[in-house]
C-alpha positions as a Markdown table, in Angstrom:
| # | Residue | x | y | z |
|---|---|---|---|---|
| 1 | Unk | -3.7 | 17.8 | 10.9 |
| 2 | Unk | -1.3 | 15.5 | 9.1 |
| 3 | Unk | 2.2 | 16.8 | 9.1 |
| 4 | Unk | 5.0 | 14.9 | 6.4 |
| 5 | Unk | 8.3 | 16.3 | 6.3 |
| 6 | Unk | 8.9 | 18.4 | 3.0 |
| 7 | Unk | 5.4 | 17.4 | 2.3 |
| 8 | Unk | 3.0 | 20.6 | 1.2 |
| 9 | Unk | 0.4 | 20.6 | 4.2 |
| 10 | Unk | -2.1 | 22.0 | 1.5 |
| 11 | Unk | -1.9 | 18.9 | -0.6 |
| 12 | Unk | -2.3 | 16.7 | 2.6 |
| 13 | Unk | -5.5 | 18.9 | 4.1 |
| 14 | Unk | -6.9 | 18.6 | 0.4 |
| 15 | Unk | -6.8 | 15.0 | 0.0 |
| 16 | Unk | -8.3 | 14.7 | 4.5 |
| 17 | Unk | -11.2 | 16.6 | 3.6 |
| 18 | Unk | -11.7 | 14.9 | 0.0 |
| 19 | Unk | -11.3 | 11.4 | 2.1 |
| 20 | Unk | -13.1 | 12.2 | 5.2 |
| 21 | Unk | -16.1 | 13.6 | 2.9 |
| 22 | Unk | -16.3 | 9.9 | 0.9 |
| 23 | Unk | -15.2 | 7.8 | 3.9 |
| 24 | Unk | -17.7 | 7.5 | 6.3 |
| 25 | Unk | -18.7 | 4.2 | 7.7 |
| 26 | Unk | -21.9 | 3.9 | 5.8 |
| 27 | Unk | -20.0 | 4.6 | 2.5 |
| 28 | Unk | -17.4 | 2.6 | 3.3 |
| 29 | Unk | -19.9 | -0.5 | 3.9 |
| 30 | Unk | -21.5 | 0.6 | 0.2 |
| 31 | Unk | -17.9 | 0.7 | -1.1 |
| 32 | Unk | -17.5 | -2.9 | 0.4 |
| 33 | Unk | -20.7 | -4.3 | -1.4 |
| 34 | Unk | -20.3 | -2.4 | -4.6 |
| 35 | Unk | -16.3 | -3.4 | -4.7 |
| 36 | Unk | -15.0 | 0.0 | -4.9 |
| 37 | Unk | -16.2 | 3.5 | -4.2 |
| 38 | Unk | -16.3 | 4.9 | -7.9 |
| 39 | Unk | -17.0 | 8.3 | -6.7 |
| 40 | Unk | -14.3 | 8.8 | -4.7 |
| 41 | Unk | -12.2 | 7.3 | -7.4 |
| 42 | Unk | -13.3 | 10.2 | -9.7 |
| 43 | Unk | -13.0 | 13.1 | -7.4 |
| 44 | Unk | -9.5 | 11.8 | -6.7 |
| 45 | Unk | -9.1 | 11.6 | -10.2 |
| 46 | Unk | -9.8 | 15.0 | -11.1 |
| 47 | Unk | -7.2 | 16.5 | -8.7 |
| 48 | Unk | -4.5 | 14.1 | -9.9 |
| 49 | Unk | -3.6 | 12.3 | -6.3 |
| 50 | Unk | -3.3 | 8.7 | -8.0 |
| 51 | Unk | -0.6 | 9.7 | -10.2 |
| 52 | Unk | 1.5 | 11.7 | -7.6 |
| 53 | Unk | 5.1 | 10.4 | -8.0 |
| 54 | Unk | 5.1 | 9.7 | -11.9 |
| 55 | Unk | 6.3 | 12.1 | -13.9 |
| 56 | Unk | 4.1 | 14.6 | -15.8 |
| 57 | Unk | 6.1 | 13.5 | -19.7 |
| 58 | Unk | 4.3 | 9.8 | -18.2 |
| 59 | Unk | 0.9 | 11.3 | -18.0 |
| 60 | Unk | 1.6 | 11.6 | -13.9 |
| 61 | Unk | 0.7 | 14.5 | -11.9 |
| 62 | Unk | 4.5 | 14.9 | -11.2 |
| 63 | Unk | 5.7 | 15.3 | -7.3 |
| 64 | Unk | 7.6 | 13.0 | -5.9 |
| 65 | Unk | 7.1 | 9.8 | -3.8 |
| 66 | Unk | 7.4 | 11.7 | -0.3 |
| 67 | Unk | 4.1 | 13.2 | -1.4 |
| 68 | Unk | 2.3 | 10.0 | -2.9 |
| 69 | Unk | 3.4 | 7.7 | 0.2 |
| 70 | Unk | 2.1 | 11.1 | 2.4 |
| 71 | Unk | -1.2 | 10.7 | 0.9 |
| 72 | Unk | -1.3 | 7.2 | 0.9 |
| 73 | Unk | -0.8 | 7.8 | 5.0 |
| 74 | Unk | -3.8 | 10.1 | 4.2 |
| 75 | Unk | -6.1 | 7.5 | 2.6 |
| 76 | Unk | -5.4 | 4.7 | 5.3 |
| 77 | Unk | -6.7 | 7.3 | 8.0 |
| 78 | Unk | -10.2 | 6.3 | 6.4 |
| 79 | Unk | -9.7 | 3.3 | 4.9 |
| 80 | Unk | -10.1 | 4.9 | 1.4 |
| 81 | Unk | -11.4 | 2.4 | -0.9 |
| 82 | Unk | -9.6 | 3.0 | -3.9 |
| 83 | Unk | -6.9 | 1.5 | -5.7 |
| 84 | Unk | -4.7 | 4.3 | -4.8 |
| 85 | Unk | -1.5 | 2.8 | -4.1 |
| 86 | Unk | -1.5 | 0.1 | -6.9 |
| 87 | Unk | -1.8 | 3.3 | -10.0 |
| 88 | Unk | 0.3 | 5.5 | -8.9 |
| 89 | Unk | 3.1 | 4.2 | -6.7 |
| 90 | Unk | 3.4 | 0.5 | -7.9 |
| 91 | Unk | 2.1 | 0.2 | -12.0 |
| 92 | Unk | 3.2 | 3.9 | -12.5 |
| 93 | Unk | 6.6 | 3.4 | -11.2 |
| 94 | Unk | 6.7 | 0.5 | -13.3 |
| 95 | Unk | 5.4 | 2.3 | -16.2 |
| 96 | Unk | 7.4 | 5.5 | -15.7 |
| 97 | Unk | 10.7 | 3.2 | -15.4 |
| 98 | Unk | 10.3 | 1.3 | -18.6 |
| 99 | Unk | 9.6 | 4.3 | -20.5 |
| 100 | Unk | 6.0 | 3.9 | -21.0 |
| 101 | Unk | 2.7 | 6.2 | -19.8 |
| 102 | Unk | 0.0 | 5.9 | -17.9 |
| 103 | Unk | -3.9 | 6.8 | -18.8 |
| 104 | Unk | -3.7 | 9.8 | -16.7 |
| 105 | Unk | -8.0 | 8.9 | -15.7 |
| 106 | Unk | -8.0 | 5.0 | -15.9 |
| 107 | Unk | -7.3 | 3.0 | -12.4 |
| 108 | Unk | -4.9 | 0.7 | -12.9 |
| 109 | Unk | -3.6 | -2.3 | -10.7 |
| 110 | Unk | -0.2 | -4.4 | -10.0 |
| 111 | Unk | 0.1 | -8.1 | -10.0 |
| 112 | Unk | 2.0 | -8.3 | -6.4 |
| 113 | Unk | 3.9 | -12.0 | -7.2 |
| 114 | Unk | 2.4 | -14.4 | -5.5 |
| 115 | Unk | 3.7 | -18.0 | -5.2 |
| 116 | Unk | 0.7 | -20.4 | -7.2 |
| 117 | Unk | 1.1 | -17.4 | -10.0 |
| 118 | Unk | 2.1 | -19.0 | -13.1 |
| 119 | Unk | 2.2 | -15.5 | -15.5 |
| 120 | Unk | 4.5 | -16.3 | -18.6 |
| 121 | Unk | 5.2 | -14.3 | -21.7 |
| 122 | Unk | 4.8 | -16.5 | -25.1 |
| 123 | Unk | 6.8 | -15.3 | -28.1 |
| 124 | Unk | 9.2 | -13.1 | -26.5 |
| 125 | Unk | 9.3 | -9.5 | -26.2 |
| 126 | Unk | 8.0 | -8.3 | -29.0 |
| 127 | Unk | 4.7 | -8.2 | -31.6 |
| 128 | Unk | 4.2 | -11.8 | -31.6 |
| 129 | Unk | 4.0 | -11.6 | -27.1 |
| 130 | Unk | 1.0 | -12.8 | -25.5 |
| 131 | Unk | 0.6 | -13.4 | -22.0 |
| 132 | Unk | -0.9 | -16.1 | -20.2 |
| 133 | Unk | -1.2 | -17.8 | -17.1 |
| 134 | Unk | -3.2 | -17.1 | -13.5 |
| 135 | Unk | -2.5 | -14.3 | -11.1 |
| 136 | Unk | -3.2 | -15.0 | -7.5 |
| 137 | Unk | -4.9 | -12.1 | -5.1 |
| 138 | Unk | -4.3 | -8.6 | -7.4 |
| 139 | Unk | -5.9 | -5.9 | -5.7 |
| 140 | Unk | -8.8 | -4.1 | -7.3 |
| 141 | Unk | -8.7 | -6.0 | -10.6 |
| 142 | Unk | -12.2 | -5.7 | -11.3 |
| 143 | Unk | -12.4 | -2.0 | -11.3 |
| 144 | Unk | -8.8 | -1.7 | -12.7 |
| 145 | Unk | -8.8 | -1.1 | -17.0 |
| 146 | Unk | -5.5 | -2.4 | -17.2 |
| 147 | Unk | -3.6 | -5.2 | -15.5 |
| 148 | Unk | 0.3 | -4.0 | -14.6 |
| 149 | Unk | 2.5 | -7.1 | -14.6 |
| 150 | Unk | 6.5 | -8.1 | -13.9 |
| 151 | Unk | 7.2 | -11.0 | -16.0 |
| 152 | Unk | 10.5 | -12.8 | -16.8 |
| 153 | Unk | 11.6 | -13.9 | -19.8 |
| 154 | Unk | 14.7 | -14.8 | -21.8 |
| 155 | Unk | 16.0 | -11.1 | -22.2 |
| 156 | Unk | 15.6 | -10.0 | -18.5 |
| 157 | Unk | 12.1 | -8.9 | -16.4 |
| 158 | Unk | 9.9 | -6.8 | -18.4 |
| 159 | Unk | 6.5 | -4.5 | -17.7 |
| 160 | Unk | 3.9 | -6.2 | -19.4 |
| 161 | Unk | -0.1 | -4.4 | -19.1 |
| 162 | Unk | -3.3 | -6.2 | -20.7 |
| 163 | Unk | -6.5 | -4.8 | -20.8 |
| 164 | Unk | -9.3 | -6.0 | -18.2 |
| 165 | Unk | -11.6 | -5.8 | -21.0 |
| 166 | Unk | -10.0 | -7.8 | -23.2 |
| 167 | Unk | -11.8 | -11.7 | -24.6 |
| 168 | Unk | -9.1 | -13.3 | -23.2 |
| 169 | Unk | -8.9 | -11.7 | -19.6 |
| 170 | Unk | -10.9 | -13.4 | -17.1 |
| 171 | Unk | -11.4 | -11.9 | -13.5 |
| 172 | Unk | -12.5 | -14.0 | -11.2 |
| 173 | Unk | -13.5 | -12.0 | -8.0 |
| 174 | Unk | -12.3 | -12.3 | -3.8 |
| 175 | Unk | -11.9 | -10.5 | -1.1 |
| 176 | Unk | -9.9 | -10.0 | 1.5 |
| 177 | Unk | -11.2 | -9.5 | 5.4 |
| 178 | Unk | -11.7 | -6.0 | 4.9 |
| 179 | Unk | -14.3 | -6.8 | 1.7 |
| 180 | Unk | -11.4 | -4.9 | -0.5 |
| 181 | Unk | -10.9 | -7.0 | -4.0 |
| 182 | Unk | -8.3 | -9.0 | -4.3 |
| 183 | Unk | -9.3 | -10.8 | -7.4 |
| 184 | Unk | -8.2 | -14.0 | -9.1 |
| 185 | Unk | -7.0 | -12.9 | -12.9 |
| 186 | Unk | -7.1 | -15.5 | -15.1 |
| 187 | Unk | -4.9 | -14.5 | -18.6 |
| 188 | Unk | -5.4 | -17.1 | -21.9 |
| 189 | Unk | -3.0 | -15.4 | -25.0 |
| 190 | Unk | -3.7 | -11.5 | -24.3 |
| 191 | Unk | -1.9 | -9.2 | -26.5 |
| 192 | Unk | 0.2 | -6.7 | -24.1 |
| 193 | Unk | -1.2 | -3.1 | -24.8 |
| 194 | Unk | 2.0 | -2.2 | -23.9 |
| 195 | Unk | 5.3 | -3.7 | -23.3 |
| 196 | Unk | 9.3 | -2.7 | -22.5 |
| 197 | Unk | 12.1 | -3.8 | -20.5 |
| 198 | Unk | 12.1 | -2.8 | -17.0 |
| 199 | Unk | 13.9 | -0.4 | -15.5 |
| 200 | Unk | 17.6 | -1.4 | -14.4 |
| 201 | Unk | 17.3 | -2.6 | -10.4 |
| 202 | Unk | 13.4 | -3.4 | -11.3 |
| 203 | Unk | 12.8 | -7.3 | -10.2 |
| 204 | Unk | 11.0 | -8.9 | -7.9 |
| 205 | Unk | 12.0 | -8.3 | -4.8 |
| 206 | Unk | 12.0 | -4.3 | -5.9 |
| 207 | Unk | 8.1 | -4.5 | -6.2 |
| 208 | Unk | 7.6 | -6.3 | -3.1 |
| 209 | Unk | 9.7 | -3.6 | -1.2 |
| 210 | Unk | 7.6 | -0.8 | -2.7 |
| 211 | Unk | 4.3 | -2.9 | -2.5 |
| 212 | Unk | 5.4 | -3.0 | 1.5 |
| 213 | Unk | 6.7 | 0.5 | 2.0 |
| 214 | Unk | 3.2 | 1.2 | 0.4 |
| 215 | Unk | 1.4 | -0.8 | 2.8 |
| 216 | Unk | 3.1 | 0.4 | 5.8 |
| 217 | Unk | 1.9 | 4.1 | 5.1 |
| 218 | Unk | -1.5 | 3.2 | 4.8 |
| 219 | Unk | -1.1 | 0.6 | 7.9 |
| 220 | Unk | 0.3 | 3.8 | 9.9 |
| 221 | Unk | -2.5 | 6.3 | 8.9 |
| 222 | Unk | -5.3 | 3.6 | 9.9 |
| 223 | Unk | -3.2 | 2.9 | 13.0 |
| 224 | Unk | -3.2 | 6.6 | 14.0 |
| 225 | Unk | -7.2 | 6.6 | 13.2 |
| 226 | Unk | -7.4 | 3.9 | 15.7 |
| 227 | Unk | -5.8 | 5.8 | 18.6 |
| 228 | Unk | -7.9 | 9.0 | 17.8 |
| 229 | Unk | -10.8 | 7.3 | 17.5 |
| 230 | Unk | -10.4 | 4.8 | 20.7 |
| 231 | Unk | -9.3 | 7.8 | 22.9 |
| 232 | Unk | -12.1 | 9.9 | 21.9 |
| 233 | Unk | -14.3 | 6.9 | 23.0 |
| 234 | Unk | -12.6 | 6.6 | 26.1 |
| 235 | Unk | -13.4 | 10.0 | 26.8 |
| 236 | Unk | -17.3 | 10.4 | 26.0 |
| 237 | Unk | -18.4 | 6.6 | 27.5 |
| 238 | Unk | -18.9 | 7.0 | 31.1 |
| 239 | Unk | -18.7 | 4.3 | 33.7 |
| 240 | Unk | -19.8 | 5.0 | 37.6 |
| 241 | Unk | -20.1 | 8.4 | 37.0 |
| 242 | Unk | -16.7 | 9.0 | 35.4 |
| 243 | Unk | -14.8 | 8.3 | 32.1 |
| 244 | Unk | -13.7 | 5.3 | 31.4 |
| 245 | Unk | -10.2 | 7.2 | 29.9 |
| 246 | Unk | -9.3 | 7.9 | 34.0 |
| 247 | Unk | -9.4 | 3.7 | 34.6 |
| 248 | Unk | -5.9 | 2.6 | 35.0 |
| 249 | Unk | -6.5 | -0.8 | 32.8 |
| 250 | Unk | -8.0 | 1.6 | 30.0 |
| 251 | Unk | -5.3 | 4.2 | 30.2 |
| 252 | Unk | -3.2 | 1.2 | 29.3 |
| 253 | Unk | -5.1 | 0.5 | 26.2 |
| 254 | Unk | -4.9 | 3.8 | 25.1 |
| 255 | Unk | -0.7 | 4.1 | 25.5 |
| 256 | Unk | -0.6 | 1.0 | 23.6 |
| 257 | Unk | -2.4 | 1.9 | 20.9 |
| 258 | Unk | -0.9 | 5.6 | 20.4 |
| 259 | Unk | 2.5 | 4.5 | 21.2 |
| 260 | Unk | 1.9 | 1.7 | 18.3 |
| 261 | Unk | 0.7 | 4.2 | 16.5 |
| 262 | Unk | 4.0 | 6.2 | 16.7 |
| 263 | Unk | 6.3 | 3.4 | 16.2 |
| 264 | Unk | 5.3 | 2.6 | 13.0 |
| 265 | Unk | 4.9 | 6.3 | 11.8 |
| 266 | Unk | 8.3 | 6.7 | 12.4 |
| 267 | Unk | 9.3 | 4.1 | 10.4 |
| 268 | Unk | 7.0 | 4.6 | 7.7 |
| 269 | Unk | 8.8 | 8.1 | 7.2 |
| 270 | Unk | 12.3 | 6.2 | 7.7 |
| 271 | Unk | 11.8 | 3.8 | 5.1 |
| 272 | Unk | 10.0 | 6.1 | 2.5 |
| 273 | Unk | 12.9 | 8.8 | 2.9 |
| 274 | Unk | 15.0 | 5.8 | 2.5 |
| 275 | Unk | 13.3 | 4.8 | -0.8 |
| 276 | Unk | 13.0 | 7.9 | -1.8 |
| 277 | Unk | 16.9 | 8.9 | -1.7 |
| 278 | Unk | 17.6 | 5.4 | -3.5 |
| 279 | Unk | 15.4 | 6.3 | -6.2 |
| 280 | Unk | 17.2 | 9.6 | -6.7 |
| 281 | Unk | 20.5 | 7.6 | -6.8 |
| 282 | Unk | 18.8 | 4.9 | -9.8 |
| 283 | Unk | 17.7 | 8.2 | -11.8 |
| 284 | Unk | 14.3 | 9.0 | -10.6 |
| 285 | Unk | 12.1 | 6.5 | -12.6 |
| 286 | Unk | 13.6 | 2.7 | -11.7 |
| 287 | Unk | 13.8 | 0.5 | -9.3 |
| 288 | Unk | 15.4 | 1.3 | -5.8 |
| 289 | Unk | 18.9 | 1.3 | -6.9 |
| 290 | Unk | 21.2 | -1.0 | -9.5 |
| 291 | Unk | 22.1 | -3.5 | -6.7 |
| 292 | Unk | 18.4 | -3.6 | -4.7 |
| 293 | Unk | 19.9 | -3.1 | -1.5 |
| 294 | Unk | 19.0 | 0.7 | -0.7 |
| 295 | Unk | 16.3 | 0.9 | 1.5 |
| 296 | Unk | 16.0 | -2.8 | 2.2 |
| 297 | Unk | 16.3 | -2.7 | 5.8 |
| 298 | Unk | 14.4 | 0.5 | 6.4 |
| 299 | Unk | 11.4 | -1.1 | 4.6 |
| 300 | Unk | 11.9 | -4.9 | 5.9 |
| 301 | Unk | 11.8 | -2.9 | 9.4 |
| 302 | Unk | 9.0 | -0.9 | 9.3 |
| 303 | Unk | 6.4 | -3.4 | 7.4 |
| 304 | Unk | 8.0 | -5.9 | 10.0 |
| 305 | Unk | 6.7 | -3.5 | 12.8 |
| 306 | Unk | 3.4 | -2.5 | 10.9 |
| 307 | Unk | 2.6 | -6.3 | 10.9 |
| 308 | Unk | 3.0 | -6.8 | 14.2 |
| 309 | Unk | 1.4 | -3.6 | 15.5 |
| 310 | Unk | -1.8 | -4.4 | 13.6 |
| 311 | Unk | -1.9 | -7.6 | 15.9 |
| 312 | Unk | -1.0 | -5.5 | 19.1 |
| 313 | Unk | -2.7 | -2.4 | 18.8 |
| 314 | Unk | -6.1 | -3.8 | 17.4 |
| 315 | Unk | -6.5 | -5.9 | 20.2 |
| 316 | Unk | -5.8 | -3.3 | 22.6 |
| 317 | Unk | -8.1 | -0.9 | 20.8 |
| 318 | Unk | -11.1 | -3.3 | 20.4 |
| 319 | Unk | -10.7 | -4.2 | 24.5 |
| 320 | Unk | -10.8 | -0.6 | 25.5 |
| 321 | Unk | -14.1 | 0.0 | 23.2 |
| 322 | Unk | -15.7 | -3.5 | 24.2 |
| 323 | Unk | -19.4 | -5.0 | 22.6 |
| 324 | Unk | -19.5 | -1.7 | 20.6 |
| 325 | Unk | -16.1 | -1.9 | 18.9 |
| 326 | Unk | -17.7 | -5.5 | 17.4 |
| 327 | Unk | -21.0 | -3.9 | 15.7 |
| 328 | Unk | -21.2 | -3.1 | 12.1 |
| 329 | Unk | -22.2 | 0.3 | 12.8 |
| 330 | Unk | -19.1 | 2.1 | 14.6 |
| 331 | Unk | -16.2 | 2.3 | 12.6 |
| 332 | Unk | -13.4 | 1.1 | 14.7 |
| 333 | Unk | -14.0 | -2.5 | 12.5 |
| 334 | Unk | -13.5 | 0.0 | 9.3 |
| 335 | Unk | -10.0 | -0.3 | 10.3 |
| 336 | Unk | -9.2 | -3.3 | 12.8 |
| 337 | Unk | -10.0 | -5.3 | 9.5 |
| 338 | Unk | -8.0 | -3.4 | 7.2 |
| 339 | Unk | -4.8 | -3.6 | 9.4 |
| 340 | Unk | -5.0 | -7.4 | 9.6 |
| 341 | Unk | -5.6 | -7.8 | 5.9 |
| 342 | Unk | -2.8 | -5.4 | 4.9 |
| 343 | Unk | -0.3 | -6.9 | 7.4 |
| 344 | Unk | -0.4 | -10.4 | 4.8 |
| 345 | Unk | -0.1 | -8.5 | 2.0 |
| 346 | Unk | 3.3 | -7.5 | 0.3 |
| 347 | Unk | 5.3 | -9.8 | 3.1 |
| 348 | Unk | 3.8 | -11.2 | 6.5 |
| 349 | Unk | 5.8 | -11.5 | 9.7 |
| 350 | Unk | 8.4 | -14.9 | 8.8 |
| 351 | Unk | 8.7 | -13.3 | 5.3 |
| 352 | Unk | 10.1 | -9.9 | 6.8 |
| 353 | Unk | 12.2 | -11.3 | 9.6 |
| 354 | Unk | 13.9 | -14.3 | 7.5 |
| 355 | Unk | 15.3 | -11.2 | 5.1 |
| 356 | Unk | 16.3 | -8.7 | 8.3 |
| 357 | Unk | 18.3 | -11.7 | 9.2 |
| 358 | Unk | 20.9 | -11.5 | 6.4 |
| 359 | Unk | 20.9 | -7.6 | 6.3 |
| 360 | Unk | 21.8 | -7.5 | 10.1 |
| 361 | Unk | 24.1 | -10.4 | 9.6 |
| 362 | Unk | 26.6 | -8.4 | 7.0 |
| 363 | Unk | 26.3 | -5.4 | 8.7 |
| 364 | Unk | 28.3 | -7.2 | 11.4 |
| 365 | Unk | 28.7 | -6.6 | 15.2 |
| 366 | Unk | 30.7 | -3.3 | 14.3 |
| 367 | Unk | 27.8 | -2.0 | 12.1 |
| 368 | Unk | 24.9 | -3.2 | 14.2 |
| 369 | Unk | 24.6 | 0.1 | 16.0 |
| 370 | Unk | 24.6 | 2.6 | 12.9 |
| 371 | Unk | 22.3 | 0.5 | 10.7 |
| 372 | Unk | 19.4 | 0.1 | 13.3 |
| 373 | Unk | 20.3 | 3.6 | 14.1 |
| 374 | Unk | 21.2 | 5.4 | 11.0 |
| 375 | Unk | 19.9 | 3.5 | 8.6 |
């Protein structure tokens, strides 16, 4: 079982069994060719998980973001197609911080920032706004009823969401390697059905953070998947009449895989408590904090190490399964392909280590120690 500090370990076995009941391989593979598992999305719906963080006077479920990140750790253990991190944790927290609500049923979805996006806002904040422009790679679009944007304009960055229904929304649909949507949203003049300043710390580089620190949970519940699911492999294939878990090169496999595993589930919790405190700090429903910085290096870290862990424990996983870790019909691909499509999203490798730089740079050799150590 899943444990999360200060995390209830009720809501946690709730949301395994909900996941593990929808998130076989066979429905994960219908999931992929229908673009999203609708029932799961429902059932999840009904007990609230997707708004876990935003408050309840927001149409949330209320809770805080220790418990959404826990079962976003949760839905990465079986690759949960759902967009359950882009309603709750990324447009709700945008929502929540500009004042607005969320349709406490309706999935929604988060422009991540891409560069190619050209989003603009014509006429201002205001009655006269209309947005248009094209939005590179937003995850789950399709199945999303509203679109949840950052866009600048002349009076600071404001929460913007349109309609996926509306005439002059166009989604244009993609994958990624894992068959999850990550749709092309094409915007000509939509009225925003709602729009408001964002909250104070709330810019760019704040959604990328949380988009990552997002990321990372999932990355480190698919990642401990992996190692349970390649050592109980190890264990039941037999090789000259013993199993091929007591073969020294396999053995290895298996340590690298778990000890991947536990690198980044460390700093997954790290970086969310991080986040978490920061948030606490800006008020409860902004950004991470007034000057951005709280949390930075706890996140740049971790999705740093989830990125690079995906590359390292996959291949170690898929060598100590062999020809069957390759076939559509055993699971392991349910997550190899998942890890490698998350670890682009929401900063890849050169993006994370070109921002530790300057973060380790001002701590200076004095503070070195303490920050890698104490955050």
């Amino acid at each position: 079982m899943i444990d999360y500090p200060g995390v209830d370990p009720v809501l946690l076995e709730t949301a395994d069994r909900l996941f593990a009941a929808c998130c076989d391989n066979r429905q994960l593979l219908a999931a992929e060719e229908a673009g999203w598992a609708k029932d799961l999305w429902e059932r999840a719906a009904e007990m609230g998980l997707p708004w876990i963080s935003v408050p309840e006077d927001r149409g949330g479920s209320g809770g805080g973001l220790p418990e959404a990140l826990a079962v976003l750790r949760v839905a990465g253990r079986h690759g949960a197609p759902i967009p359950l991190a882009e309603t709750g944790v990324l447009a709700g927290w945008l929502l929540a911080g500009a004042g607005l609500s969320v349709d406490p049923a309706s999935p929604l979805t988060v422009v991540p920032g891409r560069d190619g996006d050209t989003l603009r806002l014509d006429g201002g904040p205001g009655p006269d706004a209309r947005l248009t422009g094209t939005a590179h790679r937003v995850p789950w679009a399709r199945a999303a009823a509203r679109i949840v944007a950052l866009v600048g304009s002349d009076d600071g960055w404001q929460v913007v969401a349109v309609p996926t229904a509306d005439v002059g929304v166009r989604v244009e649909p993609d994958v990624n390697l894992a068959g999850e949507p990550r749709d092309t949203v094409h915007l000509d003049g939509v009225e925003p059905a709602v729009l408001a300043p964002a909250a104070a710390g709330v810019d760019p580089d704040a959604l990328v953070r949380r988009g990552a620190l997002a990321r990372v949970m999932t990355m480190a519940g698919a990642l401990e998947a992996m190692s349970e699911l390649t050592l109980a492999y190890a264990h039941q294939r037999r090789q000259f009449g013993r199993p091929v878990a007591t073969f020294q090169a396999v053995q290895q496999h298996l340590v690298v895989v778990a000890q991947e595993a536990a690198v980044v589930t460390m700093a997954a919790t790290v970086a969310a408590t991080a986040t978490a405190r920061a948030d606490e700090r800006a008020g409860g429903g902004g950004g991470s904090s007034s000057s951005g910085r709280d949390g930075a290096f706890e996140v740049a870290a971790a999705k740093l190490l989830a990125n690079q862990a995906a590359h390292t424990a996959t291949r170690a996983a898929h060598q100590a399964h062999g020809a069957i870790g390759m076939t559509q019909e055993y699971p392991l691909h349910q997550l190899s392909r998942r890890l490698w499509s998350w670890r682009k999203e929401y900063g890849d490798d050169r993006y994370w280590t070109v921002r530790l730089g300057p973060l380790i740079d001002a701590a200076g050799a004095d503070g070195l120690y303490p920050l890698i150590a104490g955050g």
